[in-house]
C-alpha positions in Angstrom: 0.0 0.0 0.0 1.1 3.0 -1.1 2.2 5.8 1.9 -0.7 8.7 2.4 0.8 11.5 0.9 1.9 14.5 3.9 0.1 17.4 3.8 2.9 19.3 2.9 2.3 17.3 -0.9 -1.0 17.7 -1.0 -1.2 21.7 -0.4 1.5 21.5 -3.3 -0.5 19.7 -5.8 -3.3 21.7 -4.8 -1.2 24.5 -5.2 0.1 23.7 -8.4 -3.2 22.6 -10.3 -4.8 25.6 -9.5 -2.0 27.8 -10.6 -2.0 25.8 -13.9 -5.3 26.2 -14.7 -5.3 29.7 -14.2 -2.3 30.1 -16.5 -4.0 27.7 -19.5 -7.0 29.1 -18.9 -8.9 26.6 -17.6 -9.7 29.2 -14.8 -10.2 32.5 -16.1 -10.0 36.5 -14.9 -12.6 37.3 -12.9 -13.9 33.4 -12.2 -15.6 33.3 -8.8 -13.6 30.0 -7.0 -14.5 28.5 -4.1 -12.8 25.6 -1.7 -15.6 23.4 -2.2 -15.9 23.5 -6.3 -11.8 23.4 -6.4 -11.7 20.7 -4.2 -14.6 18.8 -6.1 -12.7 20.0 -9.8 -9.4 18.6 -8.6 -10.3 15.7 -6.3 -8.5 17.4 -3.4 -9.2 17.7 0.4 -10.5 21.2 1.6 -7.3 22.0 3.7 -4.7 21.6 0.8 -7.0 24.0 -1.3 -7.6 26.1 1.4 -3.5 26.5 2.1 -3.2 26.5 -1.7 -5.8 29.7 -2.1 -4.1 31.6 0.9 -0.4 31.2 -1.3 -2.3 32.3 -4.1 -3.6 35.2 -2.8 -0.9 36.2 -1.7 1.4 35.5 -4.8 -1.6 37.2 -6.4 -2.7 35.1 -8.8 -6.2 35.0 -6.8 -7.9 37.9 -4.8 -10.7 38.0 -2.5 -13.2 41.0 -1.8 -16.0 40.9 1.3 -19.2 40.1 0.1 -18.0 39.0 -3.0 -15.6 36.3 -2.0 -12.1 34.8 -3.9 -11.6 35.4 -7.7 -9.3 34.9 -10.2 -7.1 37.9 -10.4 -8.2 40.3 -13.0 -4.9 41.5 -15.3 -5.0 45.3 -15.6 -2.9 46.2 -18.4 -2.0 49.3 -16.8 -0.8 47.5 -14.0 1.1 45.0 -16.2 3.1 48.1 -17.7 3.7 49.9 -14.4 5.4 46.5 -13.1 7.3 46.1 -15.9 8.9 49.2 -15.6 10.3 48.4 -12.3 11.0 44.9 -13.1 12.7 46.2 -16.0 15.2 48.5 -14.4 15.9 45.7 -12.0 17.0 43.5 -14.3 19.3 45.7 -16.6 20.8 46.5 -13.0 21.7 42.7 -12.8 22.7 42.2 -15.9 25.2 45.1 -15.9 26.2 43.7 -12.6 26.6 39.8 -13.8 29.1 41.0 -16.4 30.8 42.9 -13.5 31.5 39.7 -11.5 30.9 36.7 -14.3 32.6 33.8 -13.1 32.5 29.9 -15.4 30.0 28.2 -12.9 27.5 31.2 -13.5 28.6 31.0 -17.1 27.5 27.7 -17.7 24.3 28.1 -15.7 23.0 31.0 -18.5 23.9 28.8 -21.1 22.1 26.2 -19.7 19.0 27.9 -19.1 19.5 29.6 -23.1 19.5 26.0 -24.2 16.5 24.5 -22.4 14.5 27.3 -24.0 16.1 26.5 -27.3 14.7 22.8 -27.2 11.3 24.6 -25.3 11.1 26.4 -28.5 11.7 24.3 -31.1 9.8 21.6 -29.8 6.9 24.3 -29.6 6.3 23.2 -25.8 5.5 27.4 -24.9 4.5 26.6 -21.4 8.2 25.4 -20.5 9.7 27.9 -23.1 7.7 30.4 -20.2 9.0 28.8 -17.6 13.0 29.2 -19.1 12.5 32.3 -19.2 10.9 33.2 -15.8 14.0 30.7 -14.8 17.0 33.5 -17.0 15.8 36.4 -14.7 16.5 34.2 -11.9 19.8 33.2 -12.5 20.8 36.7 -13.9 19.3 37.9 -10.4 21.0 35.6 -8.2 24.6 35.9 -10.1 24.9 39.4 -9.9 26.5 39.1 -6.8 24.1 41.8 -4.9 21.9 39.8 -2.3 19.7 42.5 -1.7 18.6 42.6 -5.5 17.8 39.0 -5.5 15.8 39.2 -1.9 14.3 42.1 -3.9 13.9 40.9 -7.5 12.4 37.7 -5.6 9.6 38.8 -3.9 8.9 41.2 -7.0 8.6 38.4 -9.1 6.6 36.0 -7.1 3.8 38.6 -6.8 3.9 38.7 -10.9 4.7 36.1 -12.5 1.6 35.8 -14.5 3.0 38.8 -16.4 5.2 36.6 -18.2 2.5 34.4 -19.5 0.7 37.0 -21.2 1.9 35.9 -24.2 1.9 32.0 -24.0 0.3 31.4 -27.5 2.6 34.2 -28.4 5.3 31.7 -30.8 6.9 35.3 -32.3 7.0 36.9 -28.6 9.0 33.8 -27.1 11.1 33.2 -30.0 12.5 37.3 -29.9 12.9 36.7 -25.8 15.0 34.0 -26.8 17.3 35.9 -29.4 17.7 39.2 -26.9 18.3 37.1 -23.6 21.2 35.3 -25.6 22.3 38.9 -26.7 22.3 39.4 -22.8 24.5 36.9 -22.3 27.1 37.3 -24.8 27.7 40.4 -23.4 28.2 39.1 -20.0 29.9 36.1 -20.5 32.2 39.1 -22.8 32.4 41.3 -19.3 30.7 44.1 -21.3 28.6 45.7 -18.5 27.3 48.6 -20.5 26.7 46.4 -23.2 24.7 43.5 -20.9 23.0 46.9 -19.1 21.9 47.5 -23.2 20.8 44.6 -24.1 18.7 43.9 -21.4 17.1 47.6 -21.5 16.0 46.8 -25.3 14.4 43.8 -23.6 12.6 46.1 -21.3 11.7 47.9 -23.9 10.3 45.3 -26.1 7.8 44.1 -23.8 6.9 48.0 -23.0 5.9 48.2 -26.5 4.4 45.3 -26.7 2.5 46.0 -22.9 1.4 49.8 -24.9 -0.1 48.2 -27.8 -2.4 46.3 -26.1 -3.5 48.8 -23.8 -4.0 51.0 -27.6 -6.2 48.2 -28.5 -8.1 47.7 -25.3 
């Protein structure tokens, strides 16, 4: 007989369907939730989709209002674009700072990450070409060798990652990510600070524009 799993598991796999279905769709902006329709949808136990909601809410992929109760988080465009300017800045800040102190082992990480989007890419499998991606601002975060811009960049990034899946069925929008965060590199793993800081503000940029024209359109 298989172990029961701990609760610990279980608030993770509640935690993790939930969060999937709200980035395919399956649960969509504005969708009223509750514990007992989650719990019946992903044949879970209340308290693991109760713990799972509270994480949620607080990463803010969910939000809850009185009289009203929990919802799927709406995505204000406005909102998308204000984060993204501070994200932004954040990251050219690492990247000029990763070329500052580059070292092999951080090196080899980048390149790592640049090819498991590659294959992401190719093989059309956007979700984990996302996910690479979500995973390069990491690693350019944690190897810039500033610990209060990763505690920072962190905590910024947990509270929005949905941002970054914006554009899943986006094939042209991940395949330019691709070709500007390997610009980013080659100008770290080259030392070029100024050039990395560059590169990564013409990513900025890029989603900015993109952020804009769908605000123009909305």
């Amino acid at each position: 007989m298989s172990p029961t799993p701990r609760p610990a598991t279980k608030e993770r796999a509640a935690y993790e369907a939930i969060r999937s279905a709200i980035i395919s769709g399956g649960l969509q902006p504005g969708q009223q939730v509750s514990i007992r329709d989650l719990a019946a949808r992903f044949d879970l136990g209340r308290t693991p989709i109760t713990d799972a909601m509270k994480r949620l809410a607080i990463e803010g992929w969910l939000e809850s209002a009185p009289g009203v109760g929990t919802r799927v988080a709406a995505l204000d465009l406005g909102d998308r674009y204000e984060y993204m300017q501070v994200r932004g800045a954040i990251e050219v800040l690492a990247a000029r700072l990763c070329a500052e102190h580059i070292i092999p082992e951080a090196a080899l990480d980048l390149d790592h990450c640049l090819a498991v989007a590659r294959l992401a890419i190719d093989s059309q499998n956007w979700l984990r070409a996302i996910e690479a991606d979500i995973e390069f601002h990491r690693l350019c975060a944690e190897k810039c060798g500033n610990r209060f811009l990763m505690e920072f960049y962190d905590r910024l990034l947990t509270q929005d990652e949905r941002v970054f899946y914006r554009n899943l069925p986006d094939p042209d929008a991940r395949i330019q990510s691709h070709a500007q965060h390997q610009a980013i590199v080659d100008a770290i793993k080259a030392g070029d600070a100024d050039g990395a800081a560059v590169a990564a503000q013409r990513h900025t940029d890029t989603i900015l524009q993109r952020l804009q024209s769908e605000q123009e359109r909305h």
